[in-house]
Residue frames as qw, qx, qy, qz and C-alpha x, y, z in Angstrom:
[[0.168, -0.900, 0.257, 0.310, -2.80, 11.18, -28.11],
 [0.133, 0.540, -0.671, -0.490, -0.64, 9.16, -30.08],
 [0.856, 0.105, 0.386, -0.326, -3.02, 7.08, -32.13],
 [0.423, 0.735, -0.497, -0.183, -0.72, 7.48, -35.31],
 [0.078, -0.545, 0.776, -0.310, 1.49, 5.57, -33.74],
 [0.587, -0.030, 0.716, -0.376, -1.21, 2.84, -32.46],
 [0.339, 0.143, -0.688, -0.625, -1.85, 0.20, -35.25],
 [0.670, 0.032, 0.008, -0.741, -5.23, -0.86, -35.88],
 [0.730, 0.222, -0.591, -0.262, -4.58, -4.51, -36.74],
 [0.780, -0.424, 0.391, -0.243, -5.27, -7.24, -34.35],
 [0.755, 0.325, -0.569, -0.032, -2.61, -10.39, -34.22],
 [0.953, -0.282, -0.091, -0.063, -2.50, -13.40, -32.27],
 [0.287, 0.605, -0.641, 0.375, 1.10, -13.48, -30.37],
 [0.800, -0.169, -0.561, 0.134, 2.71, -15.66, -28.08],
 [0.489, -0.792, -0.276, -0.239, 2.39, -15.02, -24.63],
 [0.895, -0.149, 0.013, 0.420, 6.11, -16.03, -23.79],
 [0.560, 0.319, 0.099, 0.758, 7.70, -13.43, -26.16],
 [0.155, -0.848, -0.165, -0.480, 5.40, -10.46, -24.16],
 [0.449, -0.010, -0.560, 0.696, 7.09, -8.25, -20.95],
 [0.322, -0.917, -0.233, -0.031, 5.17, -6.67, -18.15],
 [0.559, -0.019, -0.109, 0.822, 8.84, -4.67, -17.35],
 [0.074, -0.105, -0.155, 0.980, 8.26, -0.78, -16.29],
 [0.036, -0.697, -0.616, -0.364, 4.63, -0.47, -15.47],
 [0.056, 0.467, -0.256, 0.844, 3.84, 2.27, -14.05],
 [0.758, -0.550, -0.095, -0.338, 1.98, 0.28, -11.15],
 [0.209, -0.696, 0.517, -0.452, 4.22, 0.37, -8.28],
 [0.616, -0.230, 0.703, -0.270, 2.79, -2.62, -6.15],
 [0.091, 0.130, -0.873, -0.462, 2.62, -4.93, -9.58],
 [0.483, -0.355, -0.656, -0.458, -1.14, -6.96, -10.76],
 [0.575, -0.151, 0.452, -0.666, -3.69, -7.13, -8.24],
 [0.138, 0.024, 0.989, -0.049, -4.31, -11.08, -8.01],
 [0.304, 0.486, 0.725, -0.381, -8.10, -10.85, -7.33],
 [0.457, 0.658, 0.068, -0.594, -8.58, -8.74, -10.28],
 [0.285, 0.267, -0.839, -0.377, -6.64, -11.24, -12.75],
 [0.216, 0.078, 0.919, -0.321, -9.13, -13.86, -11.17],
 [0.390, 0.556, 0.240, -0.693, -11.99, -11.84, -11.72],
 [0.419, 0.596, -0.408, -0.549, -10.76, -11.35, -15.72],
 [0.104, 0.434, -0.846, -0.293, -10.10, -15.07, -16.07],
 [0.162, 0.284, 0.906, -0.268, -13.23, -16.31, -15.00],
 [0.433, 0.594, -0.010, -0.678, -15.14, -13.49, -17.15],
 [0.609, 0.259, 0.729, 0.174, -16.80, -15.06, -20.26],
 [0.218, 0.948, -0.023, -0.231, -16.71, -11.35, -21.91],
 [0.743, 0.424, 0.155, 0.495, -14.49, -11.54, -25.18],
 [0.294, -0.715, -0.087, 0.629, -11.89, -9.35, -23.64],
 [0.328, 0.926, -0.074, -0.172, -10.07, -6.19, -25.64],
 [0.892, 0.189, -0.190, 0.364, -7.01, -7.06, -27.20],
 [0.330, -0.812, 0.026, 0.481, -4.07, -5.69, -25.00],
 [0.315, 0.913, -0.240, 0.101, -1.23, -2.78, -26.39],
 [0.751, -0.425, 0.208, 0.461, 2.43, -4.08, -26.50],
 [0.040, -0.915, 0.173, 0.363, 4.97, -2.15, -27.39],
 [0.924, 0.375, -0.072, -0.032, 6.54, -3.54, -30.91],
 [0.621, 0.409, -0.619, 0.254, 10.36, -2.89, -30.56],
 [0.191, -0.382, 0.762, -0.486, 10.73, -4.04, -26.62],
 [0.693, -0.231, -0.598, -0.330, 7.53, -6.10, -26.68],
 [0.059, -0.194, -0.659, 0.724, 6.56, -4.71, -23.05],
 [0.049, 0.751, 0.658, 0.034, 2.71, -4.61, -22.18],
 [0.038, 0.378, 0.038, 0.924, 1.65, -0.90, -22.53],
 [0.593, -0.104, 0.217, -0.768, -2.09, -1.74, -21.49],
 [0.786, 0.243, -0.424, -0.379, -3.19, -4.51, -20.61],
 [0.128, 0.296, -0.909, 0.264, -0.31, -6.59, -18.03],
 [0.618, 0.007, 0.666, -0.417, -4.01, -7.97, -16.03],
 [0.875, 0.309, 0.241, -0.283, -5.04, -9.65, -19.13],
 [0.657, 0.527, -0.517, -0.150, -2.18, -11.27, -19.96],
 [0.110, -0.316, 0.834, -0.439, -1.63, -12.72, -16.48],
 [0.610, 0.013, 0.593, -0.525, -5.28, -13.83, -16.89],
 [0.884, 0.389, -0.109, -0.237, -4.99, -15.70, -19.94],
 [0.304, 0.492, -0.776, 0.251, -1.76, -17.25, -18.48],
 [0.510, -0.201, 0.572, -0.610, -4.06, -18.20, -15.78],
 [0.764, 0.294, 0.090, -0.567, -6.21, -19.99, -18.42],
 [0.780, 0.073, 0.585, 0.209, -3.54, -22.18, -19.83],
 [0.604, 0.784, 0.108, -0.097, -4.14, -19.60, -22.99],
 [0.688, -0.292, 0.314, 0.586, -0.66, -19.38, -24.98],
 [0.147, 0.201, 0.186, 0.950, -1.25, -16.62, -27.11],
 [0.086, -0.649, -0.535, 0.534, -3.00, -13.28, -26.96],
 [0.338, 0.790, 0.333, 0.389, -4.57, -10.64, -29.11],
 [0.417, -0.491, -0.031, 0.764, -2.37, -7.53, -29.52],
 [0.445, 0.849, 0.159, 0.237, -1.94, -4.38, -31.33],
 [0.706, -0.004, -0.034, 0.707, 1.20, -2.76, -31.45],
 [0.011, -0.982, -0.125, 0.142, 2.16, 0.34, -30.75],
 [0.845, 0.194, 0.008, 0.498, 5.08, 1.63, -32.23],
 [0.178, -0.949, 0.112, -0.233, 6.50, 5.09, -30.43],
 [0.226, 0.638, -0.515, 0.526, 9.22, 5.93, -28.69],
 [0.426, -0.159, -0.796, 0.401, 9.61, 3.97, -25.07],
 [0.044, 0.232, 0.511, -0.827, 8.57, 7.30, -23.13],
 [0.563, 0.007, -0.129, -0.816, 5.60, 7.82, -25.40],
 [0.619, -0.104, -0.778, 0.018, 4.80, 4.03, -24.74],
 [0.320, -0.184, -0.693, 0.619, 4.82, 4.89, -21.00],
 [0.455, 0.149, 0.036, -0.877, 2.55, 8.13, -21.63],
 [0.717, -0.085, -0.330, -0.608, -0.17, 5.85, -23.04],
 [0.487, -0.181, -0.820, 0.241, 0.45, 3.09, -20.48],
 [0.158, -0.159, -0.733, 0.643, -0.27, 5.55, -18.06],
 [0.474, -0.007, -0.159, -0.866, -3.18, 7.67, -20.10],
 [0.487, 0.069, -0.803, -0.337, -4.33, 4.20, -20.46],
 [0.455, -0.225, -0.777, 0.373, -4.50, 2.96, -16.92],
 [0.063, 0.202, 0.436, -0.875, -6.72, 6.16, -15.46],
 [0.509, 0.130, -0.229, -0.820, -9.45, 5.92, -18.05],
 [0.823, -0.151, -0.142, -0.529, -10.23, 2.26, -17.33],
 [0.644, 0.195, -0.660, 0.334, -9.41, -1.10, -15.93],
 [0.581, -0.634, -0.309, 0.405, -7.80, -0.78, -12.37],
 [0.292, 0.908, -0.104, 0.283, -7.01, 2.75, -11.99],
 [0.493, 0.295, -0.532, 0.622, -3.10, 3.71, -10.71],
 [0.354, -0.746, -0.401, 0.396, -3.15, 4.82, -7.13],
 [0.062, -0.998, -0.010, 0.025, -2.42, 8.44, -6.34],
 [0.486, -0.529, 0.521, 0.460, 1.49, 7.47, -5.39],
 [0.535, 0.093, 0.626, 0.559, 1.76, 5.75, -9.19],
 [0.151, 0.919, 0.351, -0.095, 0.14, 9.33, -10.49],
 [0.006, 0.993, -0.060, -0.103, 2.54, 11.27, -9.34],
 [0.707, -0.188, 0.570, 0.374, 5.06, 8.90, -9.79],
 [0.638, 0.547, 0.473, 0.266, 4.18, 8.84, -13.50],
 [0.148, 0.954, 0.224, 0.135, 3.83, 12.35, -13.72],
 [0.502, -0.762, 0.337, 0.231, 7.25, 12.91, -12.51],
 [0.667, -0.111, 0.651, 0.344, 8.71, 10.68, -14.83],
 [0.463, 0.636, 0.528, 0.320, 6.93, 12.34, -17.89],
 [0.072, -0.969, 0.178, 0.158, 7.88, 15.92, -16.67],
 [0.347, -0.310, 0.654, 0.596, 11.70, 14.11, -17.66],
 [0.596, 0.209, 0.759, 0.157, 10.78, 12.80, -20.42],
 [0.358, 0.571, 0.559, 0.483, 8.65, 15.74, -22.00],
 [0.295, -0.297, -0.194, 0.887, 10.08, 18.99, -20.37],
 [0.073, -0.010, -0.147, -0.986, 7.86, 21.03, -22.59],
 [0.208, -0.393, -0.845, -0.297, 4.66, 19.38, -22.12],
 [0.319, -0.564, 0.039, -0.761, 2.57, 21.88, -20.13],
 [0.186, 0.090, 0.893, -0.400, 1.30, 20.89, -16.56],
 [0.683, 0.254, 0.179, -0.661, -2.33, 20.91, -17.92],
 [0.631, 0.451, -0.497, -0.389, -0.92, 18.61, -20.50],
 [0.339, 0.332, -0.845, 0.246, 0.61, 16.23, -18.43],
 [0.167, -0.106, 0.651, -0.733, -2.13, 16.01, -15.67],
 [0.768, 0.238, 0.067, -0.591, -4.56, 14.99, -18.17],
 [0.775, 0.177, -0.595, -0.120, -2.64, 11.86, -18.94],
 [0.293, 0.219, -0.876, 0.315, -1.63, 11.13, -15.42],
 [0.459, -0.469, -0.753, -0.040, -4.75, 11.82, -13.58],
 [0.449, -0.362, -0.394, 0.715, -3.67, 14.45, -11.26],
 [0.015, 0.949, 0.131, -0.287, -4.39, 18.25, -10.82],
 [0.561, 0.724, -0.157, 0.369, -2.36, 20.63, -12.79],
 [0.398, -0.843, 0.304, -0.195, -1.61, 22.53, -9.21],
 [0.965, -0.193, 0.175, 0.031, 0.20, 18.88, -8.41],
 [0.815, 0.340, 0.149, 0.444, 2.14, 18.52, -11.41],
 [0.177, 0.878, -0.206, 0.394, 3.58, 22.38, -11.34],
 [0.655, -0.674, 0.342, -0.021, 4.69, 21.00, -7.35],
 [0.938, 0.032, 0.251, 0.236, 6.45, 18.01, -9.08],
 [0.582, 0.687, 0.197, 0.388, 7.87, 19.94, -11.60],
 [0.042, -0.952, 0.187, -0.239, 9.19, 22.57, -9.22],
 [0.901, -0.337, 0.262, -0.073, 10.74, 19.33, -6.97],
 [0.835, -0.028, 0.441, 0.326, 12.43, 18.22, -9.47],
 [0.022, -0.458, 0.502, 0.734, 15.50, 19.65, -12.35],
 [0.511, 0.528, 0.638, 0.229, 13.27, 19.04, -14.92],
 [0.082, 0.965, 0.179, -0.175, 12.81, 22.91, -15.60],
 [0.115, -0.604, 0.607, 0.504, 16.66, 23.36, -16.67],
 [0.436, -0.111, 0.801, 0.394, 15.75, 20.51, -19.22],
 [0.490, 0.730, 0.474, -0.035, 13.13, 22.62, -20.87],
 [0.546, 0.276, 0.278, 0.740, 13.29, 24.54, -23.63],
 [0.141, 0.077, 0.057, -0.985, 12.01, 28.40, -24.13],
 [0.559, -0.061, -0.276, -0.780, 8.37, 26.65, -25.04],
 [0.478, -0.067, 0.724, -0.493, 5.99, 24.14, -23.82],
 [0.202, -0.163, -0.732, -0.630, 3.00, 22.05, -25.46],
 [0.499, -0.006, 0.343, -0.796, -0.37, 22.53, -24.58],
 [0.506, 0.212, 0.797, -0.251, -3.05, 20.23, -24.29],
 [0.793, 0.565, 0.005, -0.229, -4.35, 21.43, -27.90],
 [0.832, 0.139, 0.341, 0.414, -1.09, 20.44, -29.11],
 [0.195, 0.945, 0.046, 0.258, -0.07, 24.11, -29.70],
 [0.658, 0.034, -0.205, 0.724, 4.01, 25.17, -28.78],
 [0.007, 0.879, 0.168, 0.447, 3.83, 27.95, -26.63],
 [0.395, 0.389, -0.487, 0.675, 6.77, 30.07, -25.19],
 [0.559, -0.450, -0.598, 0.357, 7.51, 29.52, -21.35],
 [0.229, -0.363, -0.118, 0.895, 8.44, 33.23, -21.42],
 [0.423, 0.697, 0.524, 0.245, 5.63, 35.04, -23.20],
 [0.134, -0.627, -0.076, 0.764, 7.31, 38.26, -22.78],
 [0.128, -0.208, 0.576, 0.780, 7.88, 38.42, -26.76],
 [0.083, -0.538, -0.761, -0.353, 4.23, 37.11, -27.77],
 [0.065, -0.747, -0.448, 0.486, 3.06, 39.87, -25.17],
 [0.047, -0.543, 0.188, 0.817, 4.84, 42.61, -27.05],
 [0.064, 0.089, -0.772, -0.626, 3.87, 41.69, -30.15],
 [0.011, 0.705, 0.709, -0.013, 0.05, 40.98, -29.12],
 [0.020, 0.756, 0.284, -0.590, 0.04, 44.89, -28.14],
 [0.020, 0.417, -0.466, -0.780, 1.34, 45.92, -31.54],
 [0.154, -0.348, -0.828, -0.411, -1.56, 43.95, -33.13],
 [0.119, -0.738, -0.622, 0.232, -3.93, 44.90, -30.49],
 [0.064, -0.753, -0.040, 0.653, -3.00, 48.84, -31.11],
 [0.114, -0.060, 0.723, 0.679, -2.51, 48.26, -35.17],
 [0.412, -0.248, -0.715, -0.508, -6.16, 46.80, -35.52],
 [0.326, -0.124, 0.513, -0.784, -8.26, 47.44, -32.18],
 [0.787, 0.125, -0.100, -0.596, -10.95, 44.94, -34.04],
 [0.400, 0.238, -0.884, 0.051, -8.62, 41.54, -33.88],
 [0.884, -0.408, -0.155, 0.170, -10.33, 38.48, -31.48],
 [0.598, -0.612, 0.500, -0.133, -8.69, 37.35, -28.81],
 [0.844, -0.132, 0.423, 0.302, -7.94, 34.30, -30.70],
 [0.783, 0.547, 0.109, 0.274, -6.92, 35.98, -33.71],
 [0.118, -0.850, 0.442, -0.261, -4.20, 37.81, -31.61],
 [0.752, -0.445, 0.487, 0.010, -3.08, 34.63, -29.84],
 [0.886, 0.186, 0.270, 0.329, -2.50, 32.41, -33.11],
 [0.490, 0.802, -0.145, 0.310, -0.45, 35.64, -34.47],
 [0.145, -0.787, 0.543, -0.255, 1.57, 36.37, -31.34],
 [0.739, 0.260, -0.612, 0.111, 1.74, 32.73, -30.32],
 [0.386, -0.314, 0.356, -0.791, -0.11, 33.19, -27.00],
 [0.084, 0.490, 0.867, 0.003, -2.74, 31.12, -25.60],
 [0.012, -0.686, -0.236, -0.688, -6.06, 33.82, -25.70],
 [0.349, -0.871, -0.340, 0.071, -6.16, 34.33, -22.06],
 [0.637, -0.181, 0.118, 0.740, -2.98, 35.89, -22.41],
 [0.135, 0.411, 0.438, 0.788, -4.08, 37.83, -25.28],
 [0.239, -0.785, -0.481, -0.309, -6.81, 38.96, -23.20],
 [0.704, -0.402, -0.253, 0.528, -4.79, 39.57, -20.68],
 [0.513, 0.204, 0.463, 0.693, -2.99, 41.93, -23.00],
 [0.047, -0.546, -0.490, -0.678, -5.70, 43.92, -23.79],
 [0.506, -0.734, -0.432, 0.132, -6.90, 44.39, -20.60],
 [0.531, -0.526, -0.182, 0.639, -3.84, 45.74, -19.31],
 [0.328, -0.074, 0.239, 0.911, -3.69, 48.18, -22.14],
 [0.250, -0.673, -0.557, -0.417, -7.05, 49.37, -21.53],
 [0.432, -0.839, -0.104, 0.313, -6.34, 50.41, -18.10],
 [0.146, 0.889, -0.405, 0.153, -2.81, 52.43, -19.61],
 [0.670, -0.564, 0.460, 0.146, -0.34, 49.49, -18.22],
 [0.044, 0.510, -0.778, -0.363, 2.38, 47.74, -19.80],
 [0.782, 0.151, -0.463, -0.389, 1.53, 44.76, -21.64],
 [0.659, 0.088, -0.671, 0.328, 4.28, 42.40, -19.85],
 [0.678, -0.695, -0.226, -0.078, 3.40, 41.71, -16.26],
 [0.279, 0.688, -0.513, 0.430, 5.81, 43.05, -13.61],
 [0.468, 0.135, -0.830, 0.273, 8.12, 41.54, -11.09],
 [0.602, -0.505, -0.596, 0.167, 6.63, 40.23, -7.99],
 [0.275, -0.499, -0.367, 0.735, 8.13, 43.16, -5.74],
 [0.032, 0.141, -0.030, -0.989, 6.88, 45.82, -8.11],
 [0.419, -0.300, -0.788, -0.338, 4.07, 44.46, -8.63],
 [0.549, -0.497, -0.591, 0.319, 3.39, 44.54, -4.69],
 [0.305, -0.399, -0.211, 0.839, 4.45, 47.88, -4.59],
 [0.235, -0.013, -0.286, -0.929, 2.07, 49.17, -7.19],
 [0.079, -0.434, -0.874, 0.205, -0.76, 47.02, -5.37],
 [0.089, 0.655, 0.420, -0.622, -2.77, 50.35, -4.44],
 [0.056, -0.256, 0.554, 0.790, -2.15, 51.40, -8.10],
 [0.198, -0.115, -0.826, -0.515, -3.61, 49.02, -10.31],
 [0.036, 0.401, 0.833, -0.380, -6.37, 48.64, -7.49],
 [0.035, 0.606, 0.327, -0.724, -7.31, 52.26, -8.05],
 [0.122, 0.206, -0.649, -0.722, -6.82, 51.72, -11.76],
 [0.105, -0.223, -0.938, -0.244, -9.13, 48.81, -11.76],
 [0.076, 0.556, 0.746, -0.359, -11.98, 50.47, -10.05],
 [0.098, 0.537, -0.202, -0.813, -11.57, 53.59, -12.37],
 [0.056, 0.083, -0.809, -0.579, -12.41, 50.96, -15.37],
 [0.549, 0.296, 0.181, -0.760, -15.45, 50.81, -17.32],
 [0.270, 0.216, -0.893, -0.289, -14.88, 47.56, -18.83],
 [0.804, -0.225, -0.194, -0.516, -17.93, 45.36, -19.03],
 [0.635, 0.029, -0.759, 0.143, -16.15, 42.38, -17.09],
 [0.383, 0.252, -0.533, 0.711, -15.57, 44.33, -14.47],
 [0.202, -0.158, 0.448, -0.857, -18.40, 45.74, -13.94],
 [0.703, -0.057, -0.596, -0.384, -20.40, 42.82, -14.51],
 [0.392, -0.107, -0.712, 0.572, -18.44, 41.36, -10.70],
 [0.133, 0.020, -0.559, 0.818, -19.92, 43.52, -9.26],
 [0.386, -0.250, -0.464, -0.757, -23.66, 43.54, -10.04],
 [0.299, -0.476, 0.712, -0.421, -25.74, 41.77, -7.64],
 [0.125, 0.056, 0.965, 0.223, -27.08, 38.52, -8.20],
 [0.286, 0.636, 0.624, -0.351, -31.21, 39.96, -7.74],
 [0.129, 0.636, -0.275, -0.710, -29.94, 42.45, -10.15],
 [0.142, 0.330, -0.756, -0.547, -28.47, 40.37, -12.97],
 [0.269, 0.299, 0.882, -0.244, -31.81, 38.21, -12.37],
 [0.251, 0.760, 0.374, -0.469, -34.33, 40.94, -12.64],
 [0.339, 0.741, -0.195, -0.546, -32.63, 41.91, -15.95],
 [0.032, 0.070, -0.970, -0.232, -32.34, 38.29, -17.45],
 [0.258, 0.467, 0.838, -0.117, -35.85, 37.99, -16.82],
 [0.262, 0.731, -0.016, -0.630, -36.70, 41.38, -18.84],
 [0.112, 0.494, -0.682, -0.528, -35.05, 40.19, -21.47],
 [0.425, 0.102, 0.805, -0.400, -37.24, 37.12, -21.57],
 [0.293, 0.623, 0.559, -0.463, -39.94, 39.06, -21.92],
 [0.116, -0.618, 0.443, 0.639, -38.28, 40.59, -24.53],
 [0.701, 0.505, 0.316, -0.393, -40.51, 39.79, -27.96],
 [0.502, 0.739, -0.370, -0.255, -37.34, 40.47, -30.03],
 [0.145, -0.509, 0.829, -0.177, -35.79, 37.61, -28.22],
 [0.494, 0.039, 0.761, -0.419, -38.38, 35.08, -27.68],
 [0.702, 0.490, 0.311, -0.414, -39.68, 34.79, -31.01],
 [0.519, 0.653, -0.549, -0.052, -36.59, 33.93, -32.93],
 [0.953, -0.011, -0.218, 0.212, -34.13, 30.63, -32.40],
 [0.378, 0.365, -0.339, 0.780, -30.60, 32.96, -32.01],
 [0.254, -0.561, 0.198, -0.762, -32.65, 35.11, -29.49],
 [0.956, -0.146, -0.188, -0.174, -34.16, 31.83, -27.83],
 [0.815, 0.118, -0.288, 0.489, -30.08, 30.66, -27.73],
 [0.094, 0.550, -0.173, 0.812, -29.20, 33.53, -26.00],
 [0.503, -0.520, 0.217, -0.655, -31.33, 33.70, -23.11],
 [0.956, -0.168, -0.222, -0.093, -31.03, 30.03, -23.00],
 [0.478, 0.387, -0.399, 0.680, -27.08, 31.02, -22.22],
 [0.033, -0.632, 0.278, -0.723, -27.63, 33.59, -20.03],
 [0.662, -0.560, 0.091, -0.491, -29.64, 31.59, -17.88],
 [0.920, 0.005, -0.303, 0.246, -27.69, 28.52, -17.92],
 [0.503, 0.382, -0.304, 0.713, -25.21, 31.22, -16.10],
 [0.229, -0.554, 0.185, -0.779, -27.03, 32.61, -13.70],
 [0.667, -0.303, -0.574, 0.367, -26.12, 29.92, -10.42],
 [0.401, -0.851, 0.319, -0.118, -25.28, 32.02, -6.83],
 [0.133, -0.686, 0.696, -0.168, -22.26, 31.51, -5.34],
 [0.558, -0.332, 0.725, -0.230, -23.32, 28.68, -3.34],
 [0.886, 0.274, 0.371, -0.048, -24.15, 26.67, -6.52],
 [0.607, 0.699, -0.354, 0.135, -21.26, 27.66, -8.35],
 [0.302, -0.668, 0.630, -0.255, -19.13, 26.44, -5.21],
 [0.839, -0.079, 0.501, -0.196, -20.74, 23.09, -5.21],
 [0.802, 0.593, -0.053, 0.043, -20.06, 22.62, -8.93],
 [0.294, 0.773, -0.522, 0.210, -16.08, 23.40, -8.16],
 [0.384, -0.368, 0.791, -0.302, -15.75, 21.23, -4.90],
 [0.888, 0.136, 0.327, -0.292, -17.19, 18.27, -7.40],
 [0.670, 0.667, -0.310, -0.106, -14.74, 18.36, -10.27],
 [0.899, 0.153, -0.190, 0.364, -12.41, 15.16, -10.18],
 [0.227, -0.734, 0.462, 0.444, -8.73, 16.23, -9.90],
 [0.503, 0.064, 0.733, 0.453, -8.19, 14.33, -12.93],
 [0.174, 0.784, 0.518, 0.293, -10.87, 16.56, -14.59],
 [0.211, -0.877, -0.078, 0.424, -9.81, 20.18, -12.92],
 [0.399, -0.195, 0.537, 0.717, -6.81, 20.88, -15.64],
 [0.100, 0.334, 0.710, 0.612, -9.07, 20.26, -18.61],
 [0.162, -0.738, -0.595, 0.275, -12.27, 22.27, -16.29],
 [0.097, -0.836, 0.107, 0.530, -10.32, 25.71, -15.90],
 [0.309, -0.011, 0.599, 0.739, -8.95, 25.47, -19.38],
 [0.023, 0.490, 0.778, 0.392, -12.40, 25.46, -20.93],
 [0.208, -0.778, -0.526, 0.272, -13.65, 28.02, -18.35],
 [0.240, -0.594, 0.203, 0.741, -11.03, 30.42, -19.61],
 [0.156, 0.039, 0.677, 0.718, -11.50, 29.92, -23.07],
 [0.025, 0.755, 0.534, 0.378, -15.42, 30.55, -22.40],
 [0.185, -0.795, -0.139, 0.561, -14.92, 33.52, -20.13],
 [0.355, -0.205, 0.442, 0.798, -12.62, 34.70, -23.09],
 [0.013, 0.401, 0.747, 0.530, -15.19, 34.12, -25.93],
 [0.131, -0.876, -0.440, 0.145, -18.21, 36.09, -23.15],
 [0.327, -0.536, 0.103, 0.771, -15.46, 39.12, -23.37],
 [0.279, -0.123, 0.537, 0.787, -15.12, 39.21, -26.28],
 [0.082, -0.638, -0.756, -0.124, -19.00, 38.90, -26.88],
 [0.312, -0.761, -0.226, 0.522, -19.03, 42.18, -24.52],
 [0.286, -0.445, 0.279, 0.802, -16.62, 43.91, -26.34],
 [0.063, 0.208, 0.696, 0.684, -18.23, 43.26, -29.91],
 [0.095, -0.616, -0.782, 0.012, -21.58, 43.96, -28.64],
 [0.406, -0.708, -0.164, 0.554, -20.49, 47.26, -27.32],
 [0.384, -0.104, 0.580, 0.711, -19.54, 48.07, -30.24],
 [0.011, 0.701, 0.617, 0.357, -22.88, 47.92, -32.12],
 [0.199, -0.817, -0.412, 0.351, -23.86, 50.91, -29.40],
 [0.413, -0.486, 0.131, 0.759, -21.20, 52.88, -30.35]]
């Protein structure tokens, strides 16, 4: 995340002039694991110290175990950021290997970076601390961070998108009703959406709604509405839910069979999709009740973004018929 920042050169510093000050490990080194590293004959990695405080970033167990050794200097690389981006990679740093943080120094972290970087999304922030997004949004609600954002966030691509999308909504429908042929993504990067939004968008202005979701009590009070709206729709997503699994089987395996498919690579790639999609329930459960929390953020991103892309697939395809 901020390699820019990270310089590539290794140099030989003195062990004296380094600080282990604000890790983000709570209960401080684990003894038995500096043992462990000082008695290893494996050319460790050089650690990360921060150049203008010269505090470890990564790295505080090997420098306790080459203090162990007698050793008076230690290979470093500097890192030259800002203090709180120094902490963000101390703490990105400490879940991807090494000893990982407990759960308490997670959410700790993750608390501490919600100050720090008010606009960072929770998806963004949950992949560097380790935690669910669900978590971080709790933290985030816990705490006055939210008065210290601005009107926008960052996302995990590194994209700035507004905490209110009310304006990117309105503006997606005036593209989406200008040019009925736009992607999803080429509606998001214009309105400055993400695309499920955009889809989102589209959806609702397929069934005749407003673009811009409404408030929680009207919303609840047009419950029987939108219900009766949504079963009225003839949108392939929709009625894709509702197929049954022996169905969507029995007509994946036609297709198979399907000469115009089966005898080409693209057609080959295709079916090689479809099937790769076609789990039950109970095996699409298992696959969800496995995913890390550290891994769930970055999981449902990607799942939206392919659900998005199959829509859209739908939609273009649907097309051709027409």
């Amino acid at each position: 995340m901020f390699e820019q920042q990270l310089e590539e050169v290794v140099v030989e510093v003195d062990i004296a002039s380094i600080s282990t000050a604000e890790s983000p490990r709570s209960s401080g080194e684990d003894p038995e694991h500096i043992q462990a590293l000082a008695e290893t004959e494996v050319t460790l990695p050089p650690i990360i110290v921060h150049r203008s405080t010269m505090r470890v970033v990564d790295g505080a167990h090997r420098l306790r175990a080459a203090e162990l050794r007698g050793d008076e200097k230690i290979k470093v690389t500097f890192f030259d950021g800002s203090k709180a981006d120094a902490f963000v990679l101390a703490v990105g740093s400490n879940i991807t290997h090494g000893l990982p943080l407990s759960m308490a120094d997670r959410k700790s972290a993750a608390a501490r970076i919600i100050v720090s970087h008010p606009q960072w999304s929770d998806r963004m922030i949950a992949s560097v601390s380790g935690i669910s997004a669900g978590t971080v949004a709790e933290i985030r609600r816990r705490s006055s961070a939210e008065d210290a954002a601005s009107g926008s966030r960052i996302g995990q691509d590194g994209r700035v998108r507004p905490i209110n999308s009310a304006a990117g909504r309105e503006l997606a429908s005036r593209l989406i009703t200008a040019d009925p042929g736009l992607s999803l993504r080429q509606i998001a990067r214009a309105a400055g959406i993400s695309p499920e939004t955009a889809r989102d968008v589209r959806n609702r202005m397929s069934r005749g709604e407003d673009p811009l979701p409404k408030s929680r009590g009207a919303a609840k009070a047009a419950g029987d509405r939108r219900t009766e709206a949504l079963s009225r729709s003839t949108a392939g997503a929709a009625t894709a839910e509702v197929v049954p699994m022996a169905d969507r089987l029995a007509a994946v395996h036609r297709l198979t069979s399907d000469p115009a498919l089966r005898f080409n690579e693209t057609g080959r790639r295709l079916l090689r999709l479809l099937n790769i999609n076609m789990l039950s329930a109970e095996e699409w459960q298992e696959i969800i009740a496995n995913v890390p929390p550290h891994c769930s953020g970055i999981v449902a991103s990607l799942a939206r973004e392919c659900a998005g892309m199959w829509d859209e697939i739908a939609v273009r395809v649907d097309l051709q018929l027409a």
